[in-house]
C-alpha positions as CSV (number, residue, x, y, z in Angstrom):
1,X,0.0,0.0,0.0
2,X,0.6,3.6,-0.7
3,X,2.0,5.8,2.6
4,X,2.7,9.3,3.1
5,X,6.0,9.8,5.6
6,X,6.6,12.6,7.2
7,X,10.4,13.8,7.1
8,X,9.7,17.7,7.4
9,X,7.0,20.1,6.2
10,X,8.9,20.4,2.9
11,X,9.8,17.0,3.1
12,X,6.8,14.6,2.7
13,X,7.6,11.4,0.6
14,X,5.1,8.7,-0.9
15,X,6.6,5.4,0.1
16,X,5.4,1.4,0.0
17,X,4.4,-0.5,2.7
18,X,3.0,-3.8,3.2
19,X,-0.3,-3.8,4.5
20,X,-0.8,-4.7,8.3
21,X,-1.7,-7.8,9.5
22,X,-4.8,-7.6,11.9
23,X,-4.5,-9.6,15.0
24,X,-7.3,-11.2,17.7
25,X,-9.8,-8.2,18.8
26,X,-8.2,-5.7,15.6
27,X,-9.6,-4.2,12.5
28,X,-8.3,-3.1,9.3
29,X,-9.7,0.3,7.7
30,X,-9.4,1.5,4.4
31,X,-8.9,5.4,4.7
32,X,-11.3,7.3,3.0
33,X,-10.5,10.7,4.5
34,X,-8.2,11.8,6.2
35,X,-7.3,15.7,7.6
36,X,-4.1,17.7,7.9
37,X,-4.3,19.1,11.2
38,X,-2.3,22.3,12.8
39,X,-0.6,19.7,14.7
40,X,0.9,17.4,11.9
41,X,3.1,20.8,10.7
42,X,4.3,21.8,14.3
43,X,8.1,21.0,13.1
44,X,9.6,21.6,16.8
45,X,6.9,18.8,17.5
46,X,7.3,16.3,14.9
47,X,10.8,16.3,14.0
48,X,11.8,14.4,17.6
49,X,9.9,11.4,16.0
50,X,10.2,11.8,12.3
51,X,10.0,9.4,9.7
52,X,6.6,8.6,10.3
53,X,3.7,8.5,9.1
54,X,1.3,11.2,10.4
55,X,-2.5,11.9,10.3
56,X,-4.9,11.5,13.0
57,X,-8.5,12.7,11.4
58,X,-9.7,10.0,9.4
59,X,-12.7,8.2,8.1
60,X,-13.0,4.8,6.3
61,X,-14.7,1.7,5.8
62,X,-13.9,-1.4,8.1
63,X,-11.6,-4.1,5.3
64,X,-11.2,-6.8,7.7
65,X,-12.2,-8.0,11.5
66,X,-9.6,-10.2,13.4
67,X,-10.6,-12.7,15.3
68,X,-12.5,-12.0,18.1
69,X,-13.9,-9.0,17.1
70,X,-17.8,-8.8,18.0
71,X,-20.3,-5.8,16.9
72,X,-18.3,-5.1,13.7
73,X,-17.8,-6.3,10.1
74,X,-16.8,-5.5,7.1
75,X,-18.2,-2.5,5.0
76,X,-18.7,-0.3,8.4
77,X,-18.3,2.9,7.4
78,X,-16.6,4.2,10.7
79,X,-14.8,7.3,12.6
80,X,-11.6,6.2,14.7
81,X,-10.0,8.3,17.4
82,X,-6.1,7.9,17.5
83,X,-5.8,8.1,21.2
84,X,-7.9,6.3,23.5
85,X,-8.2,6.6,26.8
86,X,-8.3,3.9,29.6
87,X,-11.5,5.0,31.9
88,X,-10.1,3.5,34.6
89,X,-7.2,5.3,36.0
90,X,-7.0,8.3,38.8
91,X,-7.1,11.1,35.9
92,X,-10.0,9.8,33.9
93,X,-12.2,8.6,37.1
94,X,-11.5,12.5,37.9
95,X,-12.6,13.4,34.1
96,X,-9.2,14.6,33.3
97,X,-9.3,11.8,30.4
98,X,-6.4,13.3,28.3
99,X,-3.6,13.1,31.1
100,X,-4.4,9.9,31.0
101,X,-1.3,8.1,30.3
102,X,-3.2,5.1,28.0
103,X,-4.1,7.9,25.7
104,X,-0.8,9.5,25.2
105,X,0.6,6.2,24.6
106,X,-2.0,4.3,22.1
107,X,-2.2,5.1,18.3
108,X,-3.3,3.2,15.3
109,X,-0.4,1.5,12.8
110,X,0.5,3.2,10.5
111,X,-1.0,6.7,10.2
112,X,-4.1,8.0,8.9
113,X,-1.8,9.0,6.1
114,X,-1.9,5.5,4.5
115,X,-4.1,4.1,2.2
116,X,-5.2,1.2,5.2
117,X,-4.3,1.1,8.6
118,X,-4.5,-1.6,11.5
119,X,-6.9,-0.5,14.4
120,X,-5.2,-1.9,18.3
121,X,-8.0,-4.2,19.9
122,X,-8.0,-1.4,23.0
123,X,-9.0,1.6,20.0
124,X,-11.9,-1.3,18.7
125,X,-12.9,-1.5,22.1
126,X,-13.6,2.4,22.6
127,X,-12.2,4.4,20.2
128,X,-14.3,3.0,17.1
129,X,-17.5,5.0,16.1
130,X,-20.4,3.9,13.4
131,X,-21.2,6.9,11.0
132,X,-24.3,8.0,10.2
133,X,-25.5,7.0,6.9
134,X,-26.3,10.4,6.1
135,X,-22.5,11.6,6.8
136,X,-19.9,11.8,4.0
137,X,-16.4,10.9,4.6
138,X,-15.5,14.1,4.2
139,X,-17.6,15.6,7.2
140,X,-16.7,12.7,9.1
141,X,-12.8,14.1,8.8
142,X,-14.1,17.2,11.1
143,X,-15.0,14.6,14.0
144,X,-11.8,15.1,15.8
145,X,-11.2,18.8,15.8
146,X,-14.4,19.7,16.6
147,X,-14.1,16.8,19.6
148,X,-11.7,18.8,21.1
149,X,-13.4,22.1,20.4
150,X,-16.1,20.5,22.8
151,X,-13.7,19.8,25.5
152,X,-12.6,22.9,25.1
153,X,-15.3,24.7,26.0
154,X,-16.7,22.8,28.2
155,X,-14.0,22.6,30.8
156,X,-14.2,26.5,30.4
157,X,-17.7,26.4,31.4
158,X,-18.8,28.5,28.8
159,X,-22.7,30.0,29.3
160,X,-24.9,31.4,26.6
161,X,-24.8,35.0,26.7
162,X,-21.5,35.2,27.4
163,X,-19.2,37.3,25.0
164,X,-16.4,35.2,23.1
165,X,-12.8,36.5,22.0
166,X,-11.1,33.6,19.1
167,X,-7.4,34.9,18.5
168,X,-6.6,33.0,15.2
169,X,-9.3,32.0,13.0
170,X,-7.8,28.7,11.3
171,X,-10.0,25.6,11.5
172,X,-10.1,25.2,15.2
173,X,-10.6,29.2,15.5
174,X,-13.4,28.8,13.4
175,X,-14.9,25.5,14.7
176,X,-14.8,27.6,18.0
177,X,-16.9,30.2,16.6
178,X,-19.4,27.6,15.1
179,X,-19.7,25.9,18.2
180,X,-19.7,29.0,20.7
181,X,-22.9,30.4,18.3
182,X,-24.2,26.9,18.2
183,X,-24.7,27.4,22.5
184,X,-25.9,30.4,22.1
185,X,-23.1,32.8,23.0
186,X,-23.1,36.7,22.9
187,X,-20.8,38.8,21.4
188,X,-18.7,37.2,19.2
189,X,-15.5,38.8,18.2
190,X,-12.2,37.0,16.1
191,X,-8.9,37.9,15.0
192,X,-6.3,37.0,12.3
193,X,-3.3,38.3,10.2
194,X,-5.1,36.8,7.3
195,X,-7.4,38.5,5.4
196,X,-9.0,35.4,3.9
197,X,-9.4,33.7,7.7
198,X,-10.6,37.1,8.9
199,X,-13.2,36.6,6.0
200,X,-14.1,33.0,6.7
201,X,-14.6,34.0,10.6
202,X,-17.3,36.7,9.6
203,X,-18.8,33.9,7.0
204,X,-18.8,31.1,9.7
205,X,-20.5,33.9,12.5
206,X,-18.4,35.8,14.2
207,X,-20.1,39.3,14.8
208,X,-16.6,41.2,14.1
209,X,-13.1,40.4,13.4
210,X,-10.0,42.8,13.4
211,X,-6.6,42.2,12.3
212,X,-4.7,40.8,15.2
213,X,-1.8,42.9,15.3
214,X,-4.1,46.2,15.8
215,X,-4.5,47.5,19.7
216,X,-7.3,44.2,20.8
217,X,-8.7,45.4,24.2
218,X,-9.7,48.5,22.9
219,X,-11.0,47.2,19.8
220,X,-13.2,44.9,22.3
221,X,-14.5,47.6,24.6
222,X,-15.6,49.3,21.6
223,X,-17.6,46.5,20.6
224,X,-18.7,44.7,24.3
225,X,-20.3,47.4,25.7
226,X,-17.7,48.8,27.2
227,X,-16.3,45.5,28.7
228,X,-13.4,43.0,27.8
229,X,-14.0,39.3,26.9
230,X,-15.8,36.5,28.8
231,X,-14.1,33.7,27.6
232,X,-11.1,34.3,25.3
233,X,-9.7,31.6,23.2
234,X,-6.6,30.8,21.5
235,X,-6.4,29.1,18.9
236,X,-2.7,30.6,17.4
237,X,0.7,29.4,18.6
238,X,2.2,32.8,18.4
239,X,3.6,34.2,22.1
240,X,1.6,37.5,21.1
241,X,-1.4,35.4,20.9
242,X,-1.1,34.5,24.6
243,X,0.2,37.8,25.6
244,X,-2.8,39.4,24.3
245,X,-5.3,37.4,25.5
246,X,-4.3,38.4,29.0
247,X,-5.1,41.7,28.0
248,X,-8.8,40.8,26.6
249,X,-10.0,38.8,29.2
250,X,-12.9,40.3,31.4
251,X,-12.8,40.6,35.6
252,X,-14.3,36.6,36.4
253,X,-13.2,35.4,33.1
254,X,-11.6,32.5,31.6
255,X,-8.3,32.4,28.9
256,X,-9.1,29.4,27.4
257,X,-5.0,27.9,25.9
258,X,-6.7,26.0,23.1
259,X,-3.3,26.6,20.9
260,X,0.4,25.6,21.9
261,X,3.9,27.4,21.8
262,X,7.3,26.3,21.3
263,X,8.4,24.3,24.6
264,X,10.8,26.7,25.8
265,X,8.4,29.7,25.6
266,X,7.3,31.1,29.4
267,X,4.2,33.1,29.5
268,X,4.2,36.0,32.1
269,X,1.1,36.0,34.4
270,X,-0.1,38.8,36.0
271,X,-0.9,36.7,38.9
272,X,-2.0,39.7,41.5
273,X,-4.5,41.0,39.2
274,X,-5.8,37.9,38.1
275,X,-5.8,36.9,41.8
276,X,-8.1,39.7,42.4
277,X,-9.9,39.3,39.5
278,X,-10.6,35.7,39.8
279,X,-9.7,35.1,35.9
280,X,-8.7,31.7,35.5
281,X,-6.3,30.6,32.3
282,X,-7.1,26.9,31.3
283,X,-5.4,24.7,28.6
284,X,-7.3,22.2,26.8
285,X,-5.9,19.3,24.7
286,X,-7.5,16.4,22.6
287,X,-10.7,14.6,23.2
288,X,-12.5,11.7,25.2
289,X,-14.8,9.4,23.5
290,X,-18.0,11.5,24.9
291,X,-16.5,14.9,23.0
292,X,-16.2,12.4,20.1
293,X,-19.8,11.4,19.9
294,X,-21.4,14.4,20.8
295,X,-19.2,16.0,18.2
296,X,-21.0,13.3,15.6
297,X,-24.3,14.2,16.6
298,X,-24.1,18.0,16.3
299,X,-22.7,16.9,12.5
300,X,-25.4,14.2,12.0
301,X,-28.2,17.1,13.2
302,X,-26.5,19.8,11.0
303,X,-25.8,22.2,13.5
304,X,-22.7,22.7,12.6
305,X,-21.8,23.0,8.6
306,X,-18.6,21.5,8.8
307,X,-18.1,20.2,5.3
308,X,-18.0,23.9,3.8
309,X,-14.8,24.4,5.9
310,X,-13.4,22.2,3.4
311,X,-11.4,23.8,0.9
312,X,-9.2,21.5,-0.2
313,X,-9.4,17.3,-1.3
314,X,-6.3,16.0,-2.6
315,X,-5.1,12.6,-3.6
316,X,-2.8,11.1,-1.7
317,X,0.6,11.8,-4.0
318,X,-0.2,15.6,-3.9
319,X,0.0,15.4,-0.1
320,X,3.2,18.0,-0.4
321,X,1.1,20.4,-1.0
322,X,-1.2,19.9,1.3
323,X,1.2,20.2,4.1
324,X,2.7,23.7,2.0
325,X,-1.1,25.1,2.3
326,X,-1.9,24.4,6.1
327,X,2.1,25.2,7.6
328,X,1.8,28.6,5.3
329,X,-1.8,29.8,6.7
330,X,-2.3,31.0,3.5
331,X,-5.6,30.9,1.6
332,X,-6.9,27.0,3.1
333,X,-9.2,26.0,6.3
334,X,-9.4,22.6,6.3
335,X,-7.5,20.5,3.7
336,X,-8.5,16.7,3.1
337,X,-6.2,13.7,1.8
338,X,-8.4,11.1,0.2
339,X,-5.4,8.4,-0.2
340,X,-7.6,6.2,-2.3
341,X,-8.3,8.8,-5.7
């Protein structure tokens, strides 16, 4: 079979592979669809472990059950999550499901990258989903980023009503701005250097969006009545991105640290202020299998028009430029490899 590895972002080579074998209580799944996420051209990230073969938002039809394997068969058409968690530790009988040291460590073989790829009996057993008829492959790609978007906000406790800041407008910017409408948010306000994100934010319902490098909290009081943000979200890995959002966020509010830096990168707090503010700064990461199904419903209902975030379907051999459009921000939200065209 066919296999994108991942050597660099400018470095992305279509290799052969032999197709893995599926043992007791494993599936095989030929990928459909699969998405380039932010994540896959973080180079400070991915380098440590390159070659390999990346991709982590996929959708396919089940090929072939090992033995065992009870409740599916071939011809599923199916969603599977990468990282699984164990339900049964400290950290996920807490809720705290993605420190949960089974999900860091559990993956599917090779990559969603990869024309087929073996599914680990523990991802069968809860990290497997059925799609709904009605879903296309291509929606079905959004299942995962939108999973975490739904984490994300809900550990932040967001409340309808309550105005929204989204610094960076890229797919999960956006999915952030679908979903914090969706609940029934107030204001909501987005940012981007981009003119063609900035557009997409207003298209996808944000109530205003500004260029992020302009003076924010002002910008924000202009437009909030006068206040600064409820919730403010970050969805860009730039150090301003952080440093600003501590400068948006309202008395009682919440900075939610949806986006990553580079390791080494120390955010300064303005701990007395927030002290007496009671602001709280929360980081979110990944999904459990609850975000993952509730983030299949609001797609199955059409709450959420995922599919026209879609801007780009490429066969697998054209996955260099895939990887060009999403590590250059340029004009792309969410680019989709379909490794069997």
């Amino acid at each position: 079979m066919r296999v994108a590895v991942y050597y660099r972002n400018r470095d992305v080579r279509i290799e052969e592979r032999p197709v893995p074998a599926v043992g007791p209580g494993e599936i095989l799944v030929k990928v459909l669809a699969s998405g380039i996420c932010g994540s896959d051209v973080m180079e400070w990230y991915r380098l440590r472990k390159a070659p390999l073969v990346l991709g982590h938002e996929i959708a396919g039809t089940i090929e072939e059950t090992g033995p065992g394997v009870t409740g599916w068969k071939r011809g599923d058409r199916v969603f599977v999550s990468h990282h699984i968690p164990c339900n049964t530790c400290r950290w996920c009988l807490r809720g705290f499901h993605t420190a949960c040291e089974t999900l860091h460590t559990t993956n599917y073989d090779p990559g969603g990258f990869a024309e087929y790829l073996r599914v680990p009996r523990l991802n069968v057993d809860r990290g497997v989903f059925l799609l709904p008829e009605e879903m296309s492959f291509a929606a079905a790609v959004m299942i995962e980023p939108l999973a975490c978007v739904i984490r994300g906000q809900r550990l932040a406790g967001l409340q309808p009503g309550q105005s929204v800041l989204v610094l960076g407008s890229g797919i999960s910017g956006i999915l952030h701005i679908m979903l914090a409408r969706a609940l029934g948010a107030g204001r909501i306000l987005a940012t981007d250097v981009h003119d063609y994100r900035c557009e997409a934010a207003l298209r996808f319902g944000a109530e205003a969006v500004m260029d992020a490098r302009e003076d924010l909290p002002d910008w924000v009081r202009r437009l909030n009545d006068g206040c600064l943000a409820d919730t403010v979200i970050v969805c860009a890995g730039a150090p301003s991105a952080f440093e600003q959002a501590l400068r948006c966020v309202d008395r009682g509010g919440v900075v939610l640290c949806f986006a990553t830096t580079d390791p080494d990168y120390l955010l300064p707090v303005p701990l007395n202020e927030f002290w007496r503010n009671e602001i709280r700064i929360l980081p979110s990461y990944g999904n459990s299998p609850l975000d993952a199904q509730v983030a299949i419903d609001l797609i199955r209902l059409g709450r959420l028009p995922v599919e026209e975030m879609i801007t780009h379907r490429l066969p697998l051999r054209d996955i260099q430029e895939g990887f060009r459009l999403v590590a250059e921000g340029g004009p792309s939200l969410k680019v989709v490899i379909e490794p069997h065209r």
